[in-house]
N, CA, C and O atoms as a Tinker XYZ file with bonds, in Angstrom:
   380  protein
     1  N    122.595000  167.221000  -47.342000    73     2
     2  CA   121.725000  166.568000  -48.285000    64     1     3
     3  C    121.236000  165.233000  -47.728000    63     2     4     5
     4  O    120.053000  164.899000  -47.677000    81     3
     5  N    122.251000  164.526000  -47.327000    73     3     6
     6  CA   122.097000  163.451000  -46.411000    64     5     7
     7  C    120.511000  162.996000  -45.635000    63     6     8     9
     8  O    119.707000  162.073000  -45.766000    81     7
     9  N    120.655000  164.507000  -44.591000    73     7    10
    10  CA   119.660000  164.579000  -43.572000    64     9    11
    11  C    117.942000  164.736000  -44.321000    63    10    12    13
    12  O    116.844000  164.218000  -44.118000    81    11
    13  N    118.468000  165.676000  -45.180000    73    11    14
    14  CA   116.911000  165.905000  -45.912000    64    13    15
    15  C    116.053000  164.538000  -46.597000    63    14    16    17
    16  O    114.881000  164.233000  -46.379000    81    15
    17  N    117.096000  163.803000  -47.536000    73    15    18
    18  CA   116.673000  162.930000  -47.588000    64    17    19
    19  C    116.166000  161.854000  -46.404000    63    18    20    21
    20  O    115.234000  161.062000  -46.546000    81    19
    21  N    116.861000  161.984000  -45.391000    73    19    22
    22  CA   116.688000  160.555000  -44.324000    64    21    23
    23  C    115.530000  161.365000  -43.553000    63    22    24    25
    24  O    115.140000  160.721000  -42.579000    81    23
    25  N    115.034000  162.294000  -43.675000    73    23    26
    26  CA   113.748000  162.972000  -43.151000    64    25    27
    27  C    112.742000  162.647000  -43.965000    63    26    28    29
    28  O    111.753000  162.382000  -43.283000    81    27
    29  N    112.499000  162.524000  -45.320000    73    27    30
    30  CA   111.323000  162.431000  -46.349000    64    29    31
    31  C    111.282000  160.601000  -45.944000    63    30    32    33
    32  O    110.254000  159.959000  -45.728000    81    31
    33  N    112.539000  160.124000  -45.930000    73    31    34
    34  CA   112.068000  158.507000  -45.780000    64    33    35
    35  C    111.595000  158.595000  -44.029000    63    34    36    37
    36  O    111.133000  157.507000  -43.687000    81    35
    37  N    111.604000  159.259000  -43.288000    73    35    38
    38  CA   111.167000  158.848000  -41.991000    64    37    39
    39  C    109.846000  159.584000  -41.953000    63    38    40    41
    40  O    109.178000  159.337000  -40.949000    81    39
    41  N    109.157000  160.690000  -43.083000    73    39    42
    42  CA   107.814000  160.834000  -42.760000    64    41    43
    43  C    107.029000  159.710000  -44.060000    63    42    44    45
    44  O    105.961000  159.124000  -43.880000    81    43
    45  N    107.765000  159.637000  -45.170000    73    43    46
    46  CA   106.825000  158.575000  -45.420000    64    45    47
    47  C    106.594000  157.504000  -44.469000    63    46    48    49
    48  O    105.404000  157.245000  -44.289000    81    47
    49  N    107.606000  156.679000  -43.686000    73    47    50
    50  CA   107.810000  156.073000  -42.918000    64    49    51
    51  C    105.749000  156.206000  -42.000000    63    50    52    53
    52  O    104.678000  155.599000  -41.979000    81    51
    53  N    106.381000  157.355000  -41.480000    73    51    54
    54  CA   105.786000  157.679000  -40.193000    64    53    55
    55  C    103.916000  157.850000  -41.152000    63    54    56    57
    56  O    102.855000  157.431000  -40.687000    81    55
    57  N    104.074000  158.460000  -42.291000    73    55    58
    58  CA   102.539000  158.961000  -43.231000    64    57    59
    59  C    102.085000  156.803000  -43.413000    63    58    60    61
    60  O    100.878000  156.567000  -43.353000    81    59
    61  N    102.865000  155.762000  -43.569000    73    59    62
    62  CA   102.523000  155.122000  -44.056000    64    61    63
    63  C    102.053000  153.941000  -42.889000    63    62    64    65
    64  O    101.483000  152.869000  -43.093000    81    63
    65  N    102.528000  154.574000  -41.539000    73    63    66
    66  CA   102.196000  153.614000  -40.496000    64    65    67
    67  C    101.348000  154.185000  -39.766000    63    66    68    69
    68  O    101.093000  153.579000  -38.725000    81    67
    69  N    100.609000  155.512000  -40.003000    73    67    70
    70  CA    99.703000  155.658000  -39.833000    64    69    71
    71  C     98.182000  155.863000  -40.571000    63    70    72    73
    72  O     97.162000  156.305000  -40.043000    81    71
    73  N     98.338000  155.481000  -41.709000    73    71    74
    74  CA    97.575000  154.444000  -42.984000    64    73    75
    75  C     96.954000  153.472000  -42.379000    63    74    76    77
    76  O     95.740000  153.269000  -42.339000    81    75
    77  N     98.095000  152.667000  -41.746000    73    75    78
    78  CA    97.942000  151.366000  -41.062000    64    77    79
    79  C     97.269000  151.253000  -39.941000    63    78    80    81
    80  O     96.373000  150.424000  -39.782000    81    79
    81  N     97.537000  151.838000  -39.327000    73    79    82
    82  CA    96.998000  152.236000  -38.038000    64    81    83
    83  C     95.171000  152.615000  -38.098000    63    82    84    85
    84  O     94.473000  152.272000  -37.143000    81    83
    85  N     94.614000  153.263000  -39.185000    73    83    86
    86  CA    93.274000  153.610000  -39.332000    64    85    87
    87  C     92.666000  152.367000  -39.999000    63    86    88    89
    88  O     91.572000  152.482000  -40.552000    81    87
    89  N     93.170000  151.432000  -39.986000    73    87    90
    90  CA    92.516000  150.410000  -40.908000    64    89    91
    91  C     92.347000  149.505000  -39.345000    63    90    92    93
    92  O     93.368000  149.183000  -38.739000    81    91
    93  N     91.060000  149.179000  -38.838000    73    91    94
    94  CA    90.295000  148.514000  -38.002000    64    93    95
    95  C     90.458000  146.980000  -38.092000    63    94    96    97
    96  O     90.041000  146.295000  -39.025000    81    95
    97  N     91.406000  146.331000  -36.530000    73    95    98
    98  CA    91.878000  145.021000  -36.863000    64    97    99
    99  C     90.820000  144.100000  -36.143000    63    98   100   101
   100  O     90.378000  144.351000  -35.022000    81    99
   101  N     90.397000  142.821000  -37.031000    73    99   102
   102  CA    89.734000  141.647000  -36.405000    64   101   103
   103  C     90.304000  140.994000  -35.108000    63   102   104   105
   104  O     91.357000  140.490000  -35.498000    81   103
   105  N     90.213000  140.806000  -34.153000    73   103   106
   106  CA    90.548000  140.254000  -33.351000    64   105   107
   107  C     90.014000  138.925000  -33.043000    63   106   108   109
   108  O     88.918000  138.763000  -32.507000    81   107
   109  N     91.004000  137.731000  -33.478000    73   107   110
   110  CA    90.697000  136.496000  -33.862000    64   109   111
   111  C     90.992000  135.183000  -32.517000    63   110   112   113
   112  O     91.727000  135.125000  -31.531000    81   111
   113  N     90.269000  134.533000  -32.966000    73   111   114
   114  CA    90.816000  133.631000  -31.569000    64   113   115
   115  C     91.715000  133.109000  -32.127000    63   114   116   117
   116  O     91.924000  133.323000  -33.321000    81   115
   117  N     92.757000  131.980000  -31.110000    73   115   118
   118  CA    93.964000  131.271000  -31.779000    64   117   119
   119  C     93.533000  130.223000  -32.593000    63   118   120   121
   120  O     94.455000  129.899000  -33.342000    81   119
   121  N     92.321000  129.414000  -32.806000    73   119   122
   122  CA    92.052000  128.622000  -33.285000    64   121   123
   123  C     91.297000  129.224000  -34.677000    63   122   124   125
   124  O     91.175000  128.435000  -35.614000    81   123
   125  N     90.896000  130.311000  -34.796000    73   123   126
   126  CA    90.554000  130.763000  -36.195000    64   125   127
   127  C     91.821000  131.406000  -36.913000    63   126   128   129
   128  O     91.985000  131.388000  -38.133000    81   127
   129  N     92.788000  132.039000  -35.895000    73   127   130
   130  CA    94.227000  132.301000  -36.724000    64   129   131
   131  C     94.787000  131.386000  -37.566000    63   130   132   133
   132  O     95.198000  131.526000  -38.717000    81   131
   133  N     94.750000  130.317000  -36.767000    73   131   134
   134  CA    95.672000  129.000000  -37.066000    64   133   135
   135  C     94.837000  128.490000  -38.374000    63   134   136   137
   136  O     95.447000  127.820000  -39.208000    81   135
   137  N     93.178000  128.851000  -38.613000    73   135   138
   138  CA    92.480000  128.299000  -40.016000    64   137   139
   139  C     92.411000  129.055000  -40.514000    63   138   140   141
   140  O     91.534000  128.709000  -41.306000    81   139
   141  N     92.756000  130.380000  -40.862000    73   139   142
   142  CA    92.567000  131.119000  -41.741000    64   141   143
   143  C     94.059000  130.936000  -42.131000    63   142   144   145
   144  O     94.262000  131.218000  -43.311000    81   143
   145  N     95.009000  130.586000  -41.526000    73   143   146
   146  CA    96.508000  130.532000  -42.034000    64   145   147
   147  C     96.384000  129.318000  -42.605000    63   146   148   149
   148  O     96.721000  129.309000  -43.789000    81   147
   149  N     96.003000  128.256000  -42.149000    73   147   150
   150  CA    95.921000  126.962000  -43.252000    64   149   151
   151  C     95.057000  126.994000  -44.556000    63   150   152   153
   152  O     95.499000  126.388000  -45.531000    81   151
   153  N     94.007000  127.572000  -44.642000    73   151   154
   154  CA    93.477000  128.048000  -45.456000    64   153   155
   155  C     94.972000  128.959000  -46.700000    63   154   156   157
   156  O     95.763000  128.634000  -47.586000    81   155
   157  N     94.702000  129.726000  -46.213000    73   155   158
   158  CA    95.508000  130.485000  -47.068000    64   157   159
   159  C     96.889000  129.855000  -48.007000    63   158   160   161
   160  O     97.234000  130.096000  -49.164000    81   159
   161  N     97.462000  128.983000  -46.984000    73   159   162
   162  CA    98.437000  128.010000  -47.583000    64   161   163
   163  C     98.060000  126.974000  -48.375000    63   162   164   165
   164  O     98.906000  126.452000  -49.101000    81   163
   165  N     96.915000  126.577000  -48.362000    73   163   166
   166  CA    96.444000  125.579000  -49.023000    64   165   167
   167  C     96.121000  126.220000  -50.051000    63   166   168   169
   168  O     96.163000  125.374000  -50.944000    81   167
   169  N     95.633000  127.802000  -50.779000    73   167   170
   170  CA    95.270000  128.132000  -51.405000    64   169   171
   171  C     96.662000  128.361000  -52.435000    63   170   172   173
   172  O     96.686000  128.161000  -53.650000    81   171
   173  N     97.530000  128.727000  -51.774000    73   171   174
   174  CA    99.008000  129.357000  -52.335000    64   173   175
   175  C     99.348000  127.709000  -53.288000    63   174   176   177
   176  O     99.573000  127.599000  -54.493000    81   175
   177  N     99.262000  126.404000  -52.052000    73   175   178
   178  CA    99.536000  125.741000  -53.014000    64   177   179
   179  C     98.900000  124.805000  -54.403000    63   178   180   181
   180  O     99.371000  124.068000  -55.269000    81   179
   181  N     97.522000  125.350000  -54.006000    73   179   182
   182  CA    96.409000  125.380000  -55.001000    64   181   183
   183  C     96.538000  126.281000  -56.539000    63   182   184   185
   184  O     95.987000  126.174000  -57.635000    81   183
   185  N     97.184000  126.852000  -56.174000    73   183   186
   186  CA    98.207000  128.402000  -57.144000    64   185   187
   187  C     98.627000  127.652000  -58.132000    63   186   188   189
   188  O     98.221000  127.522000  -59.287000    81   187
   189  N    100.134000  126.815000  -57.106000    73   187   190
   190  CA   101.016000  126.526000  -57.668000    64   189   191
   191  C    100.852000  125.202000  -58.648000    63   190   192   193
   192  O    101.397000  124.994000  -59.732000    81   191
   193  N     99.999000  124.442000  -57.970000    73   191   194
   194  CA    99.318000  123.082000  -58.922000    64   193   195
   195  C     98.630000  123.321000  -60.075000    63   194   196   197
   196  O     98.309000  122.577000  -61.001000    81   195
   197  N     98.411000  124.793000  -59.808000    73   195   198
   198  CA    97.670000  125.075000  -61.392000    64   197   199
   199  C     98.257000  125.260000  -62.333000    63   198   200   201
   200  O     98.022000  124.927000  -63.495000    81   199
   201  N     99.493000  126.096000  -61.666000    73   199   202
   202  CA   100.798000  126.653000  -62.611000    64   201   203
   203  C    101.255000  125.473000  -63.214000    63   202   204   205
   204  O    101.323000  125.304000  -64.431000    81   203
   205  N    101.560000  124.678000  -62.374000    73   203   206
   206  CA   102.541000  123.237000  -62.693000    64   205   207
   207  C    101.462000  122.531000  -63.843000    63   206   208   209
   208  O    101.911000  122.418000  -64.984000    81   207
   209  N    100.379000  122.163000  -63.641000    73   207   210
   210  CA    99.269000  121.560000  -64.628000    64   209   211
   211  C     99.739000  122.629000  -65.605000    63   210   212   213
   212  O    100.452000  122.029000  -66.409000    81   211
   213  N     99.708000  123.446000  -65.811000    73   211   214
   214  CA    99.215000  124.361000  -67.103000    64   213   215
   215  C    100.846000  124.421000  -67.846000    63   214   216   217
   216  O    101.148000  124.690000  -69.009000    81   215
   217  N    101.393000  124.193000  -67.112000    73   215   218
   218  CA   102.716000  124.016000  -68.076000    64   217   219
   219  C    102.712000  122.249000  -68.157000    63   218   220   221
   220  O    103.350000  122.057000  -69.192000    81   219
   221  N    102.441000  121.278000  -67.769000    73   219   222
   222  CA   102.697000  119.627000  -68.189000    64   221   223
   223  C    102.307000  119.320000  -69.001000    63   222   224   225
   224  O    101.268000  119.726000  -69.521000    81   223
   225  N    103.105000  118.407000  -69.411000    73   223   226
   226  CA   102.898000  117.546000  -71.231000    64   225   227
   227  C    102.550000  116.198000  -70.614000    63   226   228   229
   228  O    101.558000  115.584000  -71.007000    81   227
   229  N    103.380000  115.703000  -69.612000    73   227   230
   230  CA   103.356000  114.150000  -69.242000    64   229   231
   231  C    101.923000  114.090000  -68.744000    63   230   232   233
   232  O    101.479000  114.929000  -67.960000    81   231
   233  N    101.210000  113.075000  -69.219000    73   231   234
   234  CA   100.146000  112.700000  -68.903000    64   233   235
   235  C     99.777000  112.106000  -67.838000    63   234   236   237
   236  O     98.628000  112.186000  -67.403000    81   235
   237  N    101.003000  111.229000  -67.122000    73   235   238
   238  CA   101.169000  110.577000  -65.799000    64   237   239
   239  C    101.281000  111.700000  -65.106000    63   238   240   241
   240  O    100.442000  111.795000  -64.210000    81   239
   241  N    102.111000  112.692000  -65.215000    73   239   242
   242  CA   102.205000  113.959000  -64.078000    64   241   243
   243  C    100.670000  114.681000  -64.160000    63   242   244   245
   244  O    100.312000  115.072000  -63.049000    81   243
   245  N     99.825000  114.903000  -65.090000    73   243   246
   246  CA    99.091000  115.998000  -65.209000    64   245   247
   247  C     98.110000  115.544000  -64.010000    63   246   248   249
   248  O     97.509000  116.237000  -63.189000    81   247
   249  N     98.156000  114.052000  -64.200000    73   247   250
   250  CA    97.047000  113.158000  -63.789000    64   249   251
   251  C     97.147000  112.987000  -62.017000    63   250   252   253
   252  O     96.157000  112.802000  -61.308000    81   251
   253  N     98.658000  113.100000  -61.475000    73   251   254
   254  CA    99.125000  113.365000  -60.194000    64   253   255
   255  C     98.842000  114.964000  -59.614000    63   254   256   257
   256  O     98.813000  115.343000  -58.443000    81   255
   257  N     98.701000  115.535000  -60.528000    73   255   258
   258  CA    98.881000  117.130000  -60.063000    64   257   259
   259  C     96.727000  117.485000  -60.008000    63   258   260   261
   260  O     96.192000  118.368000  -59.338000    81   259
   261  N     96.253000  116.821000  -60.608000    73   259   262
   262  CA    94.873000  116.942000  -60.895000    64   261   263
   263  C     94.423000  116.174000  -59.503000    63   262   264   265
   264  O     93.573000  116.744000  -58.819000    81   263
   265  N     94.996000  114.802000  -59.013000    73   263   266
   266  CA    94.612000  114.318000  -58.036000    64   265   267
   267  C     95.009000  115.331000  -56.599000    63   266   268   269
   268  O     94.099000  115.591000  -55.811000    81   267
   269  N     96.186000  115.770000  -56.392000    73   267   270
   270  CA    96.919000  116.591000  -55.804000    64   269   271
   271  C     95.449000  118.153000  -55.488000    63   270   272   273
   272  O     94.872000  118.529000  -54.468000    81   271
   273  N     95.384000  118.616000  -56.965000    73   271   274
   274  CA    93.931000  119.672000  -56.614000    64   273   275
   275  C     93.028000  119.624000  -56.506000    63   274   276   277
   276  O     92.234000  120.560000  -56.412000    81   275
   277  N     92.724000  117.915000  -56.470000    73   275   278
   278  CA    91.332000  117.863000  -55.845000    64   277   279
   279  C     91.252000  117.606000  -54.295000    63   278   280   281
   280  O     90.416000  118.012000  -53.487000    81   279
   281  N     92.492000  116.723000  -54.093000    73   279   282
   282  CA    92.744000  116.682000  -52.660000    64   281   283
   283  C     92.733000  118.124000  -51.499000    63   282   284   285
   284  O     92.196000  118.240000  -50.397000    81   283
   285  N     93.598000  119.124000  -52.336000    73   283   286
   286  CA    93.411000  120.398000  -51.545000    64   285   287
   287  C     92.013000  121.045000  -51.939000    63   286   288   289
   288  O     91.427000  121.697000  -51.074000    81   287
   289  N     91.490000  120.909000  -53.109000    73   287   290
   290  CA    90.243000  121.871000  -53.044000    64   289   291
   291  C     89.371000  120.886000  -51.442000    63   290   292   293
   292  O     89.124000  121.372000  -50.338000    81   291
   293  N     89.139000  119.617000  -51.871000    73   291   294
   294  CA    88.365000  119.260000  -50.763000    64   293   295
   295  C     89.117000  119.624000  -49.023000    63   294   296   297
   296  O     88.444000  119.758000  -48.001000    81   295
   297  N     90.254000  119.693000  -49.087000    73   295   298
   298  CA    90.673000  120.503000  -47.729000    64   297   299
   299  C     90.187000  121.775000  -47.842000    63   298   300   301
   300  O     89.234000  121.835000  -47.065000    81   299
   301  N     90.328000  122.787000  -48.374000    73   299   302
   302  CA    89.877000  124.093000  -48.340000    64   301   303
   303  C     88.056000  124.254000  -47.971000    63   302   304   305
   304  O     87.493000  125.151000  -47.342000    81   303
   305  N     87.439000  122.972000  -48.659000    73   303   306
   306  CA    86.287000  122.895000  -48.243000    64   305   307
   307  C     85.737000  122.855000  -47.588000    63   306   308   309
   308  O     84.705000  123.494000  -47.384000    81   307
   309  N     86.487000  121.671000  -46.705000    73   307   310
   310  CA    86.365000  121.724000  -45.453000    64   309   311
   311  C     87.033000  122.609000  -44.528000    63   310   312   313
   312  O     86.901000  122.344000  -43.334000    81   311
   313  N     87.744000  123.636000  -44.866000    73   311   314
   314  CA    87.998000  124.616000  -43.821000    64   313   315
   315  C     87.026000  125.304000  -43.867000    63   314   316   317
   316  O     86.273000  125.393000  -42.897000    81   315
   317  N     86.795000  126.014000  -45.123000    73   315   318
   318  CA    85.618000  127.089000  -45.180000    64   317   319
   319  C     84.545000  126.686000  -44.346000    63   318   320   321
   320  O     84.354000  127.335000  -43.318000    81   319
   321  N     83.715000  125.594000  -44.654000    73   319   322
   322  CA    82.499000  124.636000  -43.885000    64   321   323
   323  C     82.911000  125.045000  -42.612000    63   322   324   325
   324  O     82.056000  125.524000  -41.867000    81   323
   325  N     84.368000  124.914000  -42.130000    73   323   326
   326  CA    84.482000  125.281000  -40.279000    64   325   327
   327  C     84.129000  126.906000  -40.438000    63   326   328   329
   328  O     83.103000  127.222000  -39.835000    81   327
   329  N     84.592000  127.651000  -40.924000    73   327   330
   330  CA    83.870000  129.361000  -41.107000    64   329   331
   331  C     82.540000  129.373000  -40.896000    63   330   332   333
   332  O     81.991000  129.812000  -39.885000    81   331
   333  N     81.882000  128.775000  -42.072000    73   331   334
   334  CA    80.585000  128.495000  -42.247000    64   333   335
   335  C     79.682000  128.725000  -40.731000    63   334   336   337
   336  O     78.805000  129.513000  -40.375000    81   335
   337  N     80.581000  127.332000  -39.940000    73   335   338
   338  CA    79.951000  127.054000  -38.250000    64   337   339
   339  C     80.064000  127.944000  -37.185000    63   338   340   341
   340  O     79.377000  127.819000  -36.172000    81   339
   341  N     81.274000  129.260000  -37.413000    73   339   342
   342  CA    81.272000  130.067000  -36.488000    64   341   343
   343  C     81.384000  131.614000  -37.585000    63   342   344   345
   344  O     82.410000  132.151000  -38.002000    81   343
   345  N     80.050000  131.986000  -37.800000    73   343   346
   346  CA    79.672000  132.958000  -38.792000    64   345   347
   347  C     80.797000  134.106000  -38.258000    63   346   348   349
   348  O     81.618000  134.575000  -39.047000    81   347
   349  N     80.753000  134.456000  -37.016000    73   347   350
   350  CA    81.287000  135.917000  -36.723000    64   349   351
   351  C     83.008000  135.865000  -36.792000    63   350   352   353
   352  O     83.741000  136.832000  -36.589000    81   351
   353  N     83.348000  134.784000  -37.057000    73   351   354
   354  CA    85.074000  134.397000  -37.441000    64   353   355
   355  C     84.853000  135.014000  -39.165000    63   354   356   357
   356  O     85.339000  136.064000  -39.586000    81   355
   357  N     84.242000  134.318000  -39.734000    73   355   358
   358  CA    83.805000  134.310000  -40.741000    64   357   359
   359  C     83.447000  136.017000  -41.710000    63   358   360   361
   360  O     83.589000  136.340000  -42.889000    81   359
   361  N     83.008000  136.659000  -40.628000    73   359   362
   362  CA    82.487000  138.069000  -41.106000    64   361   363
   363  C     83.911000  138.991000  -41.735000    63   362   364   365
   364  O     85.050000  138.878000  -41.282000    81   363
   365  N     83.614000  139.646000  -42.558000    73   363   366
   366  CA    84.874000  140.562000  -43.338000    64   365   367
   367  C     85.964000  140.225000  -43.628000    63   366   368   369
   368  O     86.945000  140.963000  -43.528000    81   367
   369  N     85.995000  138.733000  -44.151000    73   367   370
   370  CA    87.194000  137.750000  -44.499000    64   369   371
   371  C     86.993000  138.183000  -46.176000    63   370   372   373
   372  O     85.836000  138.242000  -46.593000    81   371
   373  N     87.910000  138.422000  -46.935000    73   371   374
   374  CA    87.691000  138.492000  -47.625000    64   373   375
   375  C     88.466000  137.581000  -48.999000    63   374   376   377
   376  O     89.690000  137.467000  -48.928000    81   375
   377  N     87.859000  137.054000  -50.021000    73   375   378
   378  CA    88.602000  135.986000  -50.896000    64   377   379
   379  C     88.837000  136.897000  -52.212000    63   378   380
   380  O     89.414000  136.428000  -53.193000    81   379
């Protein structure tokens, strides 16, 4: 019984990494890796400042966490703007 089972998990295995495999990868330079990963983190913690605002009562905190998302929206802005400058980094990114 053992084996049968550890066979169905090694063709899903095998059905699900080749899923993966048909999906066509961007090939990025190191300097658009490195901004699309800052990007993305800046967005995660753009997330979390919203979360945190949307639960605060203190008016001194709301007012730190509001300064806090404007600071990252204008970073994100300026990452995108670098996309913007090299269109073909830019192509099939998706938000």
């Amino acid at each position: 019984m053992a084996r049968g089972w550890e066979s169905k998990a090694v063709e899903a295995q095998q059905a699900e990494a080749s899923e993966k495999g048909s999906v066509p990868h961007r090939h990025l330079s190191a300097a658009d890796a490195a901004r699309l990963r800052a990007v993305e983190g800046l967005r995660l913690s753009r997330q979390r400042i919203l979360q945190q605002l949307a639960a605060s009562q203190d008016p001194r905190h709301r007012k730190m966490l509001e300064g806090a998302l404007a600071d990252l929206e204008q970073k994100i802005r300026g990452l995108d703007g670098d996309a913007s400058a090299h269109p073909r980094s830019a192509e099939g990114e998706q938000r």
